[in-house]
C-alpha positions as CSV (number, residue, x, y, z in Angstrom):
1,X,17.7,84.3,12.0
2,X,14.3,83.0,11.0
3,X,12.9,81.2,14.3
4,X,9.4,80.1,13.2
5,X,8.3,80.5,9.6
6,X,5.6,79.3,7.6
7,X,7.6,78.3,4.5
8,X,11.3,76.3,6.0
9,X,14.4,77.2,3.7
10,X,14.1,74.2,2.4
11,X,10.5,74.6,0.5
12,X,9.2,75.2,-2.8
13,X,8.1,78.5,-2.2
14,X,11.5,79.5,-0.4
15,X,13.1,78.7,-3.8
16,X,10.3,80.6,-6.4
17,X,10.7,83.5,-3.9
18,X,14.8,83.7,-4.4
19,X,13.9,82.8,-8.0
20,X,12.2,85.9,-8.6
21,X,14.3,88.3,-6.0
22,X,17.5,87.6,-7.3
23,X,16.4,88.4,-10.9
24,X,14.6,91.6,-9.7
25,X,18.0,92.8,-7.7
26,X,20.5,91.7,-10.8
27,X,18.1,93.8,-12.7
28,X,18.6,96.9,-10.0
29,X,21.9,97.0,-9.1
30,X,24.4,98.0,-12.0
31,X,27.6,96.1,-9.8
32,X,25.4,92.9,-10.3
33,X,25.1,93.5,-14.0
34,X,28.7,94.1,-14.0
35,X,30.7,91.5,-12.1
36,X,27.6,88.5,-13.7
37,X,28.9,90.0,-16.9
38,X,32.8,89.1,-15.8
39,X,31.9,85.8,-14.7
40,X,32.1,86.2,-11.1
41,X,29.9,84.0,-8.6
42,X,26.8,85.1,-6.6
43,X,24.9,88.2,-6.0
44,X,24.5,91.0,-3.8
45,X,20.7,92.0,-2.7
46,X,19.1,94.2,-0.6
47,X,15.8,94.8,1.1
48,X,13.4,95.0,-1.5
49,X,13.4,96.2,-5.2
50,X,12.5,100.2,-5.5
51,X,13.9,101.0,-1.8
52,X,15.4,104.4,-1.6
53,X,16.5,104.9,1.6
54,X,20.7,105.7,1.2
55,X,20.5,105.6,-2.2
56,X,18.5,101.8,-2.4
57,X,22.2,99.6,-2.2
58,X,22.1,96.1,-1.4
59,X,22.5,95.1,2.1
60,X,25.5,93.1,3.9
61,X,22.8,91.9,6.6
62,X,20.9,90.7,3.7
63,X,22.9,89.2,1.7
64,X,24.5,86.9,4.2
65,X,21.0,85.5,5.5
66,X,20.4,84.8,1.3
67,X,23.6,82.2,1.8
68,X,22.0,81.0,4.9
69,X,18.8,80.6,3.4
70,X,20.6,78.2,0.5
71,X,22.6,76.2,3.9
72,X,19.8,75.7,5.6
73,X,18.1,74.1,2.0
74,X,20.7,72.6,1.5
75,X,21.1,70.6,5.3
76,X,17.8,69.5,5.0
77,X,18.1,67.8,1.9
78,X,21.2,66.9,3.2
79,X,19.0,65.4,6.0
80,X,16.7,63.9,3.8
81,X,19.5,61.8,1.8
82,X,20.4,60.4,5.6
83,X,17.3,59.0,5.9
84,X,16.0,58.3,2.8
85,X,19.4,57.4,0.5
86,X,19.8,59.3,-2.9
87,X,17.0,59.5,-5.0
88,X,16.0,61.0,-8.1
89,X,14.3,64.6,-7.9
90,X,10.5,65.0,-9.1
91,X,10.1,67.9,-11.8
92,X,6.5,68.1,-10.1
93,X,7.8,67.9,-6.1
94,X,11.1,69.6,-7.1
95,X,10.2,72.2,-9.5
96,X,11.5,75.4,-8.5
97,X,14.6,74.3,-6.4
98,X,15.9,72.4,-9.5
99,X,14.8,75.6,-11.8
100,X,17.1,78.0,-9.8
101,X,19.9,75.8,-9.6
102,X,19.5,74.9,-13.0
103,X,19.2,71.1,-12.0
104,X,18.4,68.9,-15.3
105,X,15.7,66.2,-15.3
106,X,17.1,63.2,-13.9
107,X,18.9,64.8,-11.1
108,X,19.6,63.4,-7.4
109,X,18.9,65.4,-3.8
110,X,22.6,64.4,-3.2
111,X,23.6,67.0,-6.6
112,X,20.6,69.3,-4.9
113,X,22.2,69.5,-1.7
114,X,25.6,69.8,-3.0
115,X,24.2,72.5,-5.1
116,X,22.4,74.8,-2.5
117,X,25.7,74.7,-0.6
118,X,27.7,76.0,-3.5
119,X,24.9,78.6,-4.2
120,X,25.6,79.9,-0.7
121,X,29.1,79.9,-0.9
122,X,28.8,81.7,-4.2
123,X,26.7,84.3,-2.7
124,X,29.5,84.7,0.8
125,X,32.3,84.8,-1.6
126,X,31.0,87.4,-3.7
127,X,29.8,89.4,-0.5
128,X,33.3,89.1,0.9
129,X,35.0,90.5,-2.1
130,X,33.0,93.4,-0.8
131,X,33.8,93.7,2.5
132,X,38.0,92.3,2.7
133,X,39.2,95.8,2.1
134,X,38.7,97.3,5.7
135,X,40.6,94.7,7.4
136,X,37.6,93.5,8.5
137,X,34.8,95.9,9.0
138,X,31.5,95.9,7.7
139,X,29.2,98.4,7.0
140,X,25.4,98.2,6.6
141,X,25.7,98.4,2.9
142,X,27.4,98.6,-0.6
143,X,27.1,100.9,-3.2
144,X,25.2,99.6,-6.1
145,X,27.4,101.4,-8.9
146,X,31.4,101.2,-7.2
147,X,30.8,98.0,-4.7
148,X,32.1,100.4,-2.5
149,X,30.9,99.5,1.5
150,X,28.6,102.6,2.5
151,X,26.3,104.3,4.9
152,X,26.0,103.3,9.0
153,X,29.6,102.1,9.6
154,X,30.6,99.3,11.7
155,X,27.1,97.8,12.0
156,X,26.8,95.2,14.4
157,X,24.0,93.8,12.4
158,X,26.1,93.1,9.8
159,X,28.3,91.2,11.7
160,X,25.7,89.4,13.5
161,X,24.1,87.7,10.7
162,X,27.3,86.8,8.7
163,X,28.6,85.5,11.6
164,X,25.6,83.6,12.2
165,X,25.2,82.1,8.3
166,X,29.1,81.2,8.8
167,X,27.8,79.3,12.0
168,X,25.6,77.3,10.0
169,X,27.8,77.0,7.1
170,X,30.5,75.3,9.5
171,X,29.8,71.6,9.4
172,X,28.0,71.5,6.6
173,X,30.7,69.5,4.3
174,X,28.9,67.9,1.3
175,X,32.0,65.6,1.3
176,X,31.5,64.8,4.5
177,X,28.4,63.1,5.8
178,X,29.7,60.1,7.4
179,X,29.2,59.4,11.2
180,X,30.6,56.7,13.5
181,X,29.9,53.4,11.9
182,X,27.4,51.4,14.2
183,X,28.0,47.4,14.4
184,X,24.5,45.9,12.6
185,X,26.2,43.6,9.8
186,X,25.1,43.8,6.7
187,X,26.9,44.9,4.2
188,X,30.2,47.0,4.1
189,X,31.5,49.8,2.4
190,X,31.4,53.6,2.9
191,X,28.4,55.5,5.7
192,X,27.6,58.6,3.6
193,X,24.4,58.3,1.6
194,X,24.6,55.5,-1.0
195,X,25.8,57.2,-4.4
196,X,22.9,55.0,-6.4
197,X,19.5,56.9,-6.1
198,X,16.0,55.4,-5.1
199,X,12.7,56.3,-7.1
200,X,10.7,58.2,-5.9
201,X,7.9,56.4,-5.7
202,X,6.9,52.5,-5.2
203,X,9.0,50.4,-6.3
204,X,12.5,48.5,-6.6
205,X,15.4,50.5,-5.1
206,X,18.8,50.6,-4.2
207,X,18.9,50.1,-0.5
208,X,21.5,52.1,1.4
209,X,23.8,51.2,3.8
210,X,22.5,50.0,7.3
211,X,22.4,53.0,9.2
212,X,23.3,55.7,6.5
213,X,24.3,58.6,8.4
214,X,22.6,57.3,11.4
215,X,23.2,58.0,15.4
216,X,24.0,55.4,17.4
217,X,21.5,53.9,20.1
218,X,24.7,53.8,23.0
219,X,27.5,55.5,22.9
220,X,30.8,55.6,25.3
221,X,32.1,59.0,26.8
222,X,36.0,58.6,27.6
223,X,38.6,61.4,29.0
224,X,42.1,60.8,29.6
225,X,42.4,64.0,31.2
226,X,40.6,67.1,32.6
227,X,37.1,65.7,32.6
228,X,37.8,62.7,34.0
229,X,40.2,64.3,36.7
230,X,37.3,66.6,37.4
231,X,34.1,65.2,36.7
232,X,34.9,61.4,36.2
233,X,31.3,60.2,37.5
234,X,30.5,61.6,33.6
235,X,32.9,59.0,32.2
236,X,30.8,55.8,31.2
237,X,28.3,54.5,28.9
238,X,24.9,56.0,28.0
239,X,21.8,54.7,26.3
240,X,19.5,56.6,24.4
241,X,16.2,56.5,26.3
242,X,14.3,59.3,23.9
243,X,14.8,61.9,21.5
244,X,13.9,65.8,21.5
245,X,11.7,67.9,19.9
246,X,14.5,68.1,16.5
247,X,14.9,64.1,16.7
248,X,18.3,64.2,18.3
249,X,19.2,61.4,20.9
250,X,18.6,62.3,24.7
251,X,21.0,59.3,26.4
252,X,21.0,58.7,30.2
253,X,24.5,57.0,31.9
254,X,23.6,53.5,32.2
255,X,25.0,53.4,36.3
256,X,23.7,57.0,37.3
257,X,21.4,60.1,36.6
258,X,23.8,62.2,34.3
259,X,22.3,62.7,31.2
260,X,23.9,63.5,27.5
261,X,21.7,65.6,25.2
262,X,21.6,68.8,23.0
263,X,20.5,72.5,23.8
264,X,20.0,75.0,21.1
265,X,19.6,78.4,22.1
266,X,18.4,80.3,19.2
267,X,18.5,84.2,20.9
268,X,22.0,83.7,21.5
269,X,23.1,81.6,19.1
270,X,24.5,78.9,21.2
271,X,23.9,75.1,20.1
272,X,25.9,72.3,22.2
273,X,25.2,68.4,23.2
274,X,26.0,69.2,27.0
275,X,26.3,66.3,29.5
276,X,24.2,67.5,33.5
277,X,22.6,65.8,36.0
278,X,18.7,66.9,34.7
279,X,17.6,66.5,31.0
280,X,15.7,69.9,31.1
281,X,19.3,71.7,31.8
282,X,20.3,74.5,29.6
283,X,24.0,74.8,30.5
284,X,26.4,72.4,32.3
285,X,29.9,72.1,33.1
286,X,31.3,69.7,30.1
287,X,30.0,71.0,27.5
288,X,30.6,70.4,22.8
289,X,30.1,74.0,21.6
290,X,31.2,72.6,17.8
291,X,28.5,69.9,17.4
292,X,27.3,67.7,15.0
293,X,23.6,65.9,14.2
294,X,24.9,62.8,16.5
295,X,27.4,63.2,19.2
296,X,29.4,60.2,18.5
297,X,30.3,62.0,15.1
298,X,33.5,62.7,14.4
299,X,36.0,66.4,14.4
300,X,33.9,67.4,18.3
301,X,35.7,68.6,20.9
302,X,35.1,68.6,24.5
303,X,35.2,71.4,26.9
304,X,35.1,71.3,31.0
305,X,34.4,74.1,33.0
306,X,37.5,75.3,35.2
307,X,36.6,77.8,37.5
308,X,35.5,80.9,35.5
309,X,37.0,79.7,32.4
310,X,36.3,76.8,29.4
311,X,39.6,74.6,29.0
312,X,39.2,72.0,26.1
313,X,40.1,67.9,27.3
314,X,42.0,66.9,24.0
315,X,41.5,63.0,25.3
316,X,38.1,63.7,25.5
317,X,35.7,61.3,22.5
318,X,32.3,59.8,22.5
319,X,32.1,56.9,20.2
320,X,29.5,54.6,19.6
321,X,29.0,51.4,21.7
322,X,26.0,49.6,20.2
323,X,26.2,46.0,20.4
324,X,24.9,43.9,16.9
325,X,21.1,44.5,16.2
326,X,18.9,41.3,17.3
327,X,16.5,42.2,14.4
328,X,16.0,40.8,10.4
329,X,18.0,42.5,7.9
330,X,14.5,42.4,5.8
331,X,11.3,41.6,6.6
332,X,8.1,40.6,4.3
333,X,4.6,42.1,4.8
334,X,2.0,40.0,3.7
335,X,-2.0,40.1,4.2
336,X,-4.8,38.1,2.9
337,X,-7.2,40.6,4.6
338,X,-8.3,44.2,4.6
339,X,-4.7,45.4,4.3
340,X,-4.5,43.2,1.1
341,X,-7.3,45.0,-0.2
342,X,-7.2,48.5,0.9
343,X,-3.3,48.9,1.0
344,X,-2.1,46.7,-1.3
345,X,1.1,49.0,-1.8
346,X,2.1,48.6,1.6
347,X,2.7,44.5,1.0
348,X,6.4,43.3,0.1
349,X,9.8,43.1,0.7
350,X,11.6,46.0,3.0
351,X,15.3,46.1,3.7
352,X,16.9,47.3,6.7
353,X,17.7,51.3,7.2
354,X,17.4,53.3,10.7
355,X,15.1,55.8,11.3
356,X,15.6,58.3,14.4
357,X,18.6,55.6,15.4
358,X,16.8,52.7,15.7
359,X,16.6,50.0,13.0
360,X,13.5,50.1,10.8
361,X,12.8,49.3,7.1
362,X,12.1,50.9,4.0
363,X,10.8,49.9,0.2
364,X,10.0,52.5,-2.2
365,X,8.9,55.2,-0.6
366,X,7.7,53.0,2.6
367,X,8.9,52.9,5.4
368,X,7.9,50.7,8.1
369,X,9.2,51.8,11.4
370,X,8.8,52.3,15.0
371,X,7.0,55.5,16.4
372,X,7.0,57.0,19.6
373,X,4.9,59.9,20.0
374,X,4.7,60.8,23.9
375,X,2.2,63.8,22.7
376,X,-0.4,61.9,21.5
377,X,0.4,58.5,23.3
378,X,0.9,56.3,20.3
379,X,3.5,54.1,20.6
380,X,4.5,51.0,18.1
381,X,5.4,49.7,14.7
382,X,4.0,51.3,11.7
383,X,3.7,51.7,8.0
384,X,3.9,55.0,5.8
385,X,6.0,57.4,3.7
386,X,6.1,59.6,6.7
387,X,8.3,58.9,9.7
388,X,7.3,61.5,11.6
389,X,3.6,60.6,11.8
390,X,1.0,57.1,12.2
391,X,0.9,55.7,9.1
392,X,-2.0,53.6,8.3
393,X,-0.7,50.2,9.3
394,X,0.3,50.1,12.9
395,X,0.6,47.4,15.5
396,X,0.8,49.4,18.9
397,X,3.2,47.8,21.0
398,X,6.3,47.7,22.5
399,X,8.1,45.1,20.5
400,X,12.0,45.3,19.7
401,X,11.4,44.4,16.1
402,X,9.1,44.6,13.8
403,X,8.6,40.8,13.3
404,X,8.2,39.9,16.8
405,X,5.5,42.4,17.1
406,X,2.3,41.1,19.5
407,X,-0.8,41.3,19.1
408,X,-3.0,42.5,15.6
409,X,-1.8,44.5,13.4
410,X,-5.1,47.1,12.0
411,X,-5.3,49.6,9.5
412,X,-7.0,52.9,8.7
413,X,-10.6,52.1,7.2
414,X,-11.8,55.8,6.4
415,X,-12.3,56.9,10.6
416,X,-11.7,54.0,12.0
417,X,-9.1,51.3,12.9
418,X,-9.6,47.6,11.9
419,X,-7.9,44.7,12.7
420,X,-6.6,42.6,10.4
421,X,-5.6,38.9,11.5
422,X,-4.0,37.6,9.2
């Protein structure tokens, strides 16, 4: 629905800009003033205050992609609490998300996420009390005084983009965020984001869970049935060996070229993790149409293609096959040089977490973690708040953990990189 866009669902100014529609349209429409005042949920709204094309009604189309906008908030934060664990919103950072969904000082991105979610179901459920009574069909819009559907019958539009915010809606549980426990010690307990939030700045926190949410580094592919009577050189174990352009796993069969990894394609609304002999395939013949951010998660099914037809392989299961992690559960960073001096922050205690499925470490805000970025040809362990990007510690290596890194570590002295030796 949105392809690129300059401001994700997920922003500040995605939320002041719903802020100030939604207001506008309850204002408008007489059956918003009408059902708010009855104590029903959500809104209706249409393409922009003033139109008068049909009469100016709100809009089926529209107000299905306003309850995808809040899903797609809400899996980012959602996202974000994966990574990150719970932690306390910033009235500054945070302002207009928690001012539309009337979030109190002191609130967590877990009760953000939980709330854009609801905010979107609030807005379907009011949109399908619109719609139930033709057994189905939707128009293009709804009367603003009888919530009566009206004008262009039948639109496919209208289905389309319902359809598509019930795609994204699908399995996005805020009760369930768990994914296949991976084997790293530490301690036990449940794999959803820790119920205890962080700070959000420096500081002590409470560390999640090992792995919170994470994917696992190798996972096992099994079939019982049609898959493996059909394509049983699939069957096996596969190591992740990258990750794409979204930071999902790409995993490659340990004994062959056959490679597991996800395709999205946005035109069509298609999104699968497919298993094919070429990493740059688009379609394949085993293929999870249902899927999840890892593909060891649980609730997938697997589907083989017979003949002309999809059959589903019931026995069919990727789970996660990582062996015990070799590295620290915490690690110390200490300097009596430049980083002492110009990055004093960044020294301390960090405790174990995983970032893009591979351990890493985290304190406060900090994380220190290993970064692979094939575009720009940096590769090795770093320091900073964001994982996607060099922070300004790195040692640039290949090690397996961060403690057995070789060489210097250097840091970012205004242009220019500096080694520190000690």
């Amino acid at each position: 629905t949105f392809g690129e866009y300059m401001f994700p669902p997920e922003s500040e100014e995605a939320a002041a800009t719903i802020n100030l529609l939604t207001r506008l349209f309850c204002q408008e429409y007489p059956i918003n003033q009408e059902e708010m005042g009855a104590g029903e949920v959500g809104i209706l709204i249409g393409r922009y205050p003033g139109d008068g094309y049909a009469g100016g009604n709100p809009w089926q189309l529209l107000t299905a992609v306003l309850a995808e906008v809040f899903y797609l908030g809400g899996q980012a934060t959602f996202k974000d609490v994966k990574l990150r664990g719970d932690y306390t919103l910033s009235t500054e950072k945070n302002k207009e998300w928690m001012k539309l969904l009337k979030l109190k000082e002191g609130a967590t991105a877990r009760e953000m996420a939980r709330a854009q979610v609801a905010a979107g179901d609030a807005v379907m459920t009011r949109l399908y009390a619109h719609v139930q009574e033709k057994d189905g069909i939707i128009d293009e819009q709804i009367d603003k005084h009888t919530g009566v559907q009206a004008s262009a019958e039948s639109l496919t539009w209208s289905y389309a983009n319902i359809l598509h915010a019930l795609h994204v809606r699908k399995n996005l549980d805020p009760g369930d965020l768990t994914t296949t426990p991976r084997p790293t010690g530490g301690p036990t307990g449940s794999d959803s984001p820790t119920d205890n939030p962080t700070s959000d700045g420096p500081g002590p926190v409470t560390t999640p869970n090992p792995n919170p949410g994470s994917c696992c580094n190798i996972v096992k592919f099994s079939s019982a049935e049609g898959i493996n009577a059909n394509f049983p050189d699939y069957v096996g174990r596969y190591s992740k060996i990258d990750t794409d352009a979204n930071d999902r796993g790409i995993f490659k069969k340990t004994d062959g070229d056959y490679y597991l990894h996800f395709v999205e394609d946005i035109s069509h609304n298609f999104e699968a993790w497919i298993m094919s002999e070429n990493v740059a395939d688009d379609v394949a013949n085993i293929i999870n149409d249902s899927p999840k951010d890892c593909p060891d998660s649980a609730g997938q099914s697997w589907s083989w293609l017979n003949d002309d037809h999809w059959e589903i392989d019931t026995t069919a299961v990727v789970t996660c096959d990582d062996v015990p992690s070799t590295c620290c559960e915490s690690v110390i960073v200490s300097s009596s040089g430049g980083v002492a001096s110009q990055y004093p922050v960044y020294l301390g205690q960090y405790a174990s977490t995983t970032v893009s499925g591979r351990q890493a470490y985290k304190k406060g805000d900090l994380f220190l973690f290993y970064l692979k970025d094939v575009a720009n040809h940096i590769e090795g362990w770093t320091v900073g708040k964001n994982v996607a990007r060099l922070g300004s510690l790195a040692n640039f290596g290949a090690a397996t953990c961060a403690d057995s890194a070789d060489g210097t570590w250097e840091y970012l002295s205004g242009n220019t990189w500096t080694s520190d030796s000690t």
